[in-house]
C-alpha positions in Angstrom: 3.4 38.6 -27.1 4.4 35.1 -27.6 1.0 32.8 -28.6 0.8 29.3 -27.6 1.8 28.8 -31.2 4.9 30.1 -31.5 5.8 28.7 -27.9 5.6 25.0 -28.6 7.4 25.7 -32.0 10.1 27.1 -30.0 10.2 25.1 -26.9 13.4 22.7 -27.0 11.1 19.5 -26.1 7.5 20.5 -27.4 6.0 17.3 -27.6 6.9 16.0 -23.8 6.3 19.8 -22.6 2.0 18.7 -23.5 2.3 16.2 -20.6 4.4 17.6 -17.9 2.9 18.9 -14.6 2.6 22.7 -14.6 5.5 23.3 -11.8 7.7 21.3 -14.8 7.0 23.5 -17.7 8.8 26.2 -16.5 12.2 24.5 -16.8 14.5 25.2 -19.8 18.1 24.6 -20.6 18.0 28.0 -22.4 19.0 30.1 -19.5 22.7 31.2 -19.3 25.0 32.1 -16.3 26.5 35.7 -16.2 29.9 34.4 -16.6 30.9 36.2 -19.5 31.6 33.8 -22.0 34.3 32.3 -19.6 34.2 28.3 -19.3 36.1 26.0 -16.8 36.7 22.6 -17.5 37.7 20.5 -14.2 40.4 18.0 -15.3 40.2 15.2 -12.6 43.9 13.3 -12.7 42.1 10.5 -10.6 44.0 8.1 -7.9 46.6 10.5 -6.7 49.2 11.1 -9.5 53.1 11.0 -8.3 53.8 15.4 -8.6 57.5 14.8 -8.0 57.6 12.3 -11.4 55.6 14.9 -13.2 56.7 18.4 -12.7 60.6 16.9 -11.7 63.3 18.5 -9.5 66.1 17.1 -11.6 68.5 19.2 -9.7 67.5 18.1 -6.3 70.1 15.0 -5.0 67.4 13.5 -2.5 65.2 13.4 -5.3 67.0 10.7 -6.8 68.6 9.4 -4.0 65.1 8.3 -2.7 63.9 7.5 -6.0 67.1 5.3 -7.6 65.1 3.1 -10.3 62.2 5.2 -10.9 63.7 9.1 -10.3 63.2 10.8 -14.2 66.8 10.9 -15.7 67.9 14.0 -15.9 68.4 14.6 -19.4 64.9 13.1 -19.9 62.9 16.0 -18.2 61.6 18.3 -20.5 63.5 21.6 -18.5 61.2 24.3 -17.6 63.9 26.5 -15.4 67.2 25.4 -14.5 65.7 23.6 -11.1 62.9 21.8 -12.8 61.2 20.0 -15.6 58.4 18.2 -17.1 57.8 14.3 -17.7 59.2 13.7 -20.8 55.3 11.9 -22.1 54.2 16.2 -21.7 56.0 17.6 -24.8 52.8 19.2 -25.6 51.9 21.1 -22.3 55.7 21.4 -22.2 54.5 23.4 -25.2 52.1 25.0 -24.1 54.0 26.2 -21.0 57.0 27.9 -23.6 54.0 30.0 -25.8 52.8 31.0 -21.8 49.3 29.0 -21.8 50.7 27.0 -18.7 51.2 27.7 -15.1 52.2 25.3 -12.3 51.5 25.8 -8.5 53.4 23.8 -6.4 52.4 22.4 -2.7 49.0 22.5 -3.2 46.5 20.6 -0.6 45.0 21.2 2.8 45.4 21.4 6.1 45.7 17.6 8.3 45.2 16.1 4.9 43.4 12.5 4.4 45.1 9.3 2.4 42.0 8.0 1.7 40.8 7.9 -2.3 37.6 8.6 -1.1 37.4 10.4 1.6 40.2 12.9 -0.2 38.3 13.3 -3.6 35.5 14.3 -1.2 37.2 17.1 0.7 38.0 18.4 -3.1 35.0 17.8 -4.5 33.0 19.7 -1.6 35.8 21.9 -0.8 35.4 20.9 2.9 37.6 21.1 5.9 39.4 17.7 6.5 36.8 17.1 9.1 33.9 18.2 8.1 31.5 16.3 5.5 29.4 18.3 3.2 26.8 16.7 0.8 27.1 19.6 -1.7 30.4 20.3 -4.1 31.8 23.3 -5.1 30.7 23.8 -8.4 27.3 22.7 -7.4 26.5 25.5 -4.7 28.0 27.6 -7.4 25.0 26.6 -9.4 23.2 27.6 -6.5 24.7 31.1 -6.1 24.5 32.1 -10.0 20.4 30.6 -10.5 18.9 31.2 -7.4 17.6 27.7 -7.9 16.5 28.0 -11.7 19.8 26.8 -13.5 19.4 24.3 -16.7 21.7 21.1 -16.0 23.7 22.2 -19.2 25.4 24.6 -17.4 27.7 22.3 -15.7 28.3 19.2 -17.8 30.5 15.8 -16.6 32.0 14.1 -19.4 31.2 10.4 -18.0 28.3 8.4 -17.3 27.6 9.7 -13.1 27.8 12.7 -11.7 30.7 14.1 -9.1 29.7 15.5 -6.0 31.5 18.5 -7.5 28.6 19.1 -9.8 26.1 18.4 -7.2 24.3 21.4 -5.7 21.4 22.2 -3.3 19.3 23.1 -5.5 20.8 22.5 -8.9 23.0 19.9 -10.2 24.8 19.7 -14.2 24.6 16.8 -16.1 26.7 13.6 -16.6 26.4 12.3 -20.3 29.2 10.6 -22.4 27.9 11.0 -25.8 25.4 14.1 -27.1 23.4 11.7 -29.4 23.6 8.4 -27.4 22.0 10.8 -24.3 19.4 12.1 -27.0 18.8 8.4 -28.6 17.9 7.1 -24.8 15.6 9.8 -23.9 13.6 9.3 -27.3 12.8 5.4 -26.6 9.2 4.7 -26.1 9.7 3.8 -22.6 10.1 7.8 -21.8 7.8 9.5 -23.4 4.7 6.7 -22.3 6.0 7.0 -19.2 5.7 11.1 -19.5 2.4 11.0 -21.4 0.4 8.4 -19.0 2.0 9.6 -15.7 -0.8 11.2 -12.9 -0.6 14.9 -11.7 1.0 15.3 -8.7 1.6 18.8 -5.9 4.8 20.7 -6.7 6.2 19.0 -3.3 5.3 15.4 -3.3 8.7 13.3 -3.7 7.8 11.4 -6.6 7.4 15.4 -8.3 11.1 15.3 -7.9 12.0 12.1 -9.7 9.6 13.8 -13.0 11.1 17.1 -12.6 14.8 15.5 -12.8 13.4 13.4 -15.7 11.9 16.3 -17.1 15.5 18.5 -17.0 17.5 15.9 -18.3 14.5 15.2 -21.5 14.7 19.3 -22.1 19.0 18.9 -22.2 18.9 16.3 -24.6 16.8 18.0 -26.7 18.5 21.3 -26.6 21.6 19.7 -26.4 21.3 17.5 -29.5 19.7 20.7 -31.3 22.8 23.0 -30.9 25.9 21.0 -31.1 26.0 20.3 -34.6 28.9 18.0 -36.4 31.4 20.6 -37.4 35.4 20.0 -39.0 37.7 20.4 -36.2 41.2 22.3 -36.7 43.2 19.4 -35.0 43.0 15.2 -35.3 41.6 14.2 -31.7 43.6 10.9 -30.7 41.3 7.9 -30.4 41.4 7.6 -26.6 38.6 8.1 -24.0 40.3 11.0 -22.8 40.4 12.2 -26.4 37.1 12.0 -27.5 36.2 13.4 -24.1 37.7 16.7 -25.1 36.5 16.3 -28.7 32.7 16.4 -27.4 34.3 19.2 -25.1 35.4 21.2 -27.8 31.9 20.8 -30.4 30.0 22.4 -27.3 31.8 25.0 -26.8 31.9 25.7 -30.6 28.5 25.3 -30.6 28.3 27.8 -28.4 25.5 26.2 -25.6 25.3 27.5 -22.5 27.9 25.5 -20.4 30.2 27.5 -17.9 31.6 24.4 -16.4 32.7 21.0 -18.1 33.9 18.6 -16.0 36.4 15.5 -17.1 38.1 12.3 -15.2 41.3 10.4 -16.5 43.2 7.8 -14.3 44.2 5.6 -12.2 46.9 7.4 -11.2 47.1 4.8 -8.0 50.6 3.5 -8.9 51.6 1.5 -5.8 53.0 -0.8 -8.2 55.7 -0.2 -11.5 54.8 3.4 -11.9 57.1 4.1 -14.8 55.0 2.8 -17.6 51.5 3.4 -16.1 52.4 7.0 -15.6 53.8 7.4 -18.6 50.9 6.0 -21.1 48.8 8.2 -18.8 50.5 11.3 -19.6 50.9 10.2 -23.4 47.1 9.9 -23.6 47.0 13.1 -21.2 49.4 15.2 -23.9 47.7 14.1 -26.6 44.6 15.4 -26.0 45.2 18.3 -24.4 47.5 19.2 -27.6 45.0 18.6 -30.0 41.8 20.8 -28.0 44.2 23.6 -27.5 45.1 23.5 -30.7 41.3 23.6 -31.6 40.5 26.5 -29.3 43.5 28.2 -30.6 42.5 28.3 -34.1 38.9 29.2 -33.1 39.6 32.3 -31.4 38.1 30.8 -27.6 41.4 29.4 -26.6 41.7 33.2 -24.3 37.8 31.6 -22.6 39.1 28.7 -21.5 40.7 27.4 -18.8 41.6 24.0 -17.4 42.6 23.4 -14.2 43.5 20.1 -13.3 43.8 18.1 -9.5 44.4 14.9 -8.1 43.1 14.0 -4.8 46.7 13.9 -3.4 50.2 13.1 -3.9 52.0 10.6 -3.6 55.2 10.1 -0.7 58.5 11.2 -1.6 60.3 7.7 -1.5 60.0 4.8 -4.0 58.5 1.8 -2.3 59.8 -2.0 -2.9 57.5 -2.4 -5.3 58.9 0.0 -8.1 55.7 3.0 -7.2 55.0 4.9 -4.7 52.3 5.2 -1.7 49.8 8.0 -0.8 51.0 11.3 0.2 50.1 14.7 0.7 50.3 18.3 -1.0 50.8 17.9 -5.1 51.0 19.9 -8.2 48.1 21.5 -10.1 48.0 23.0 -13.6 46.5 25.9 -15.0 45.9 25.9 -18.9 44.7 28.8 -20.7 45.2 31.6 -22.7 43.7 33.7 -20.8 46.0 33.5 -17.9 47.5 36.5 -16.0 50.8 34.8 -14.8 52.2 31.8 -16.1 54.6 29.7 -15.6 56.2 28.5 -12.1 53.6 30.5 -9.8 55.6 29.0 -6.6 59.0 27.0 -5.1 59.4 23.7 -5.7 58.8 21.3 -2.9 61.7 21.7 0.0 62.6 18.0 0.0 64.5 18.7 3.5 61.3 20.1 5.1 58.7 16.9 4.5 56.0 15.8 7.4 56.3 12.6 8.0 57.7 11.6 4.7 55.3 13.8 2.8 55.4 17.4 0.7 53.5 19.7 2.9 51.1 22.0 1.7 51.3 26.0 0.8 48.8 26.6 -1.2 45.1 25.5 0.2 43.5 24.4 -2.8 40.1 26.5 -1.8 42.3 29.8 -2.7 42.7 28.8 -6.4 38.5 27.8 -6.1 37.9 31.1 -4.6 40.0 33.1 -7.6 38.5 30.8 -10.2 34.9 31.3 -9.0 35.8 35.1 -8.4 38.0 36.1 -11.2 37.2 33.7 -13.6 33.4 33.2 -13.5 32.0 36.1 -11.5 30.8 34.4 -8.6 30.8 35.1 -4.6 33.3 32.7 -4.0 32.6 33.5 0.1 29.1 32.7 -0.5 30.1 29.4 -2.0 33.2 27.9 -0.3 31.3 29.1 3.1 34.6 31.5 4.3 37.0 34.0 2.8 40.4 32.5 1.3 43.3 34.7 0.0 42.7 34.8 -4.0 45.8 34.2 -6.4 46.5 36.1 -9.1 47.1 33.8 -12.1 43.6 35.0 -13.8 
């Protein structure tokens, strides 16, 4: 049996444990989901990225007919088939899509979809209908689903400094941190622990017992997280970009082996009303680069078959140019799948059918809460029913 002893010599916070109210001590970041090893990370492509300048129909006349100054050449596109290729700043994922670590679905968005940054981000971050708000996200109530309630914040970790709805559960929520030891410096300042140390006892289920217990789970993450992601040599040069470093602190964690399932990262604006050309393309530079280098990483590791990234953008973006050299908010878009642990690769679906458009826009195929449902199912063992709150036909890429 385990002595008090040995317990605060193996507790990941000891010293702030002494002064926390009973109901608190039970909360550890040492639990684990049952998802087998298997982690997600959530790549948010944030403002509505153009999918017909990214994944490019360079055969398709009305492409570039609607598009004449800012259509991709077509010897530019990086060819995936003989319909269709990649921006020419994606050389690595075009990469990555030749050695089969890549697939593309096409059409992808929702039924009576919403134009609206916010509004839109919602509906993917709760995995909503259109007209429905939900206060929970996805990832969240999976949290939910897989703890019963008792899930450590580490197992669902945003790479920024707030948390996405996405993350945001009934019961449980992950963490938002930029920086492992900048998160552990700030909970060590002497403001924190007085505050723990002199604070009064109070019931499990007065509110202010919330505000400790949240203080409380994000003391015992710093500690545990600071504890196990040591400084390590990576097998790749991470560029020095936000977006880079993002997937560099990505990359140590999972090395390190903590108990994250889900790690959730943001890179944008992809709002390009306004001379898209350049601002898509130092986007997708900074986007290649550092999706290159943590594949690369994984790869060499042996975890490069546990990952996989799936990346979104709130919506599309309208098929023709506007007068102002960018385009305007549309519809359904593209989404990639990176992994090597996929099951199909490649193009998954038909490009967009530039003679059937709504209103200007690429309608949707693919509801976006089928590829949520086969992630949370296939992927990380979860009820995705329970979850996303009704059945959706799962995919078969994983």
């Amino acid at each position: 049996m385990l002595n008090r002893r040995e317990f605060l010599r193996n507790s990941t916070l000891a010293t702030t444990a002494l002064w926390m109210p009973r109901f608190l001590k039970s909360l550890s970041p040492q639990g684990a989901l049952p998802n087998q090893g298997k982690i997600l990370i959530l790549l948010q492509l944030s403002g509505g990225n153009d999918g017909l300048n990214t994944v490019i129909p360079f055969r398709n006349d009305i492409y570039y007919r609607e598009r004449d100054s800012l259509a991709i050449p077509r010897a530019e596109a990086l060819a995936l088939d003989d319909q269709a290729g990649l921006h020419p700043a994606l050389a690595g994922m075009k990469g990555l899509f030749d050695d089969g670590s890549l697939a593309i679905l096409n059409r992808v968005g929702y039924p009576n979809p919403d134009r609206s940054h916010f509004r839109s981000m919602d509906i993917w971050h709760s995995a909503s209908p259109s007209d429905v708000y939900w206060n929970s996200g996805w990832i969240g109530r999976y949290l939910d689903a897989q703890c019963k309630g008792a899930c450590p914040p580490t197992a669902a970790l945003e790479i920024d400094e707030t948390l996405s709805m996405a993350l945001k559960g009934e019961k449980v929520k992950g963490l938002a941190l930029q920086d492992v030891k900048r998160l552990y410096d700030t909970t060590k300042s002497p403001y924190f622990q007085d505050y723990l140390q002199n604070h009064p006892t109070y019931a499990e289920d007065a509110p202010v017992a919330y505000l400790y217990k949240t203080m409380s789970e994000t003391l015992n993450s710093a500690e545990y997280l600071h504890a196990h992601a040591q400084k390590r040599d990576f097998a790749s040069v991470y560029p020095d970009t936000p977006l880079g470093k993002d997937f560099k602190t990505i990359a140590n964690l999972i090395l390190s082996d903590v108990n994250t399932a889900v790690y959730y990262v943001s890179h944008g604006s992809f709002d390009t009303h306004v001379n898209q050309d350049g601002q898509q393309k130092r986007l997708f530079t900074v986007l290649d680069e550092a999706i290159k280098a943590f594949s690369v990483d994984m790869q060499t590791n042996g975890r490069w078959k546990d990952v996989l990234i799936l990346s979104f953008s709130e919506f599309g973006r309208r098929v023709a140019q506007n007068a102002s050299g960018g385009t305007d908010h549309g519809a359904a878009n593209n989404l990639f799948l990176m992994g090597g642990g996929l099951k199909k690769q490649g193009m998954l679906n038909a490009m967009p059918d530039l003679l059937e458009l709504n209103d200007g826009d690429v309608p949707f195929e693919v509801d976006f809460r089928q590829i949520y449902a086969t992630v949370l199912q296939k992927w990380l063992g979860a009820d995705a029913d329970a979850v996303l709150g009704s059945r959706f036909e799962l995919l078969d890429f994983v």
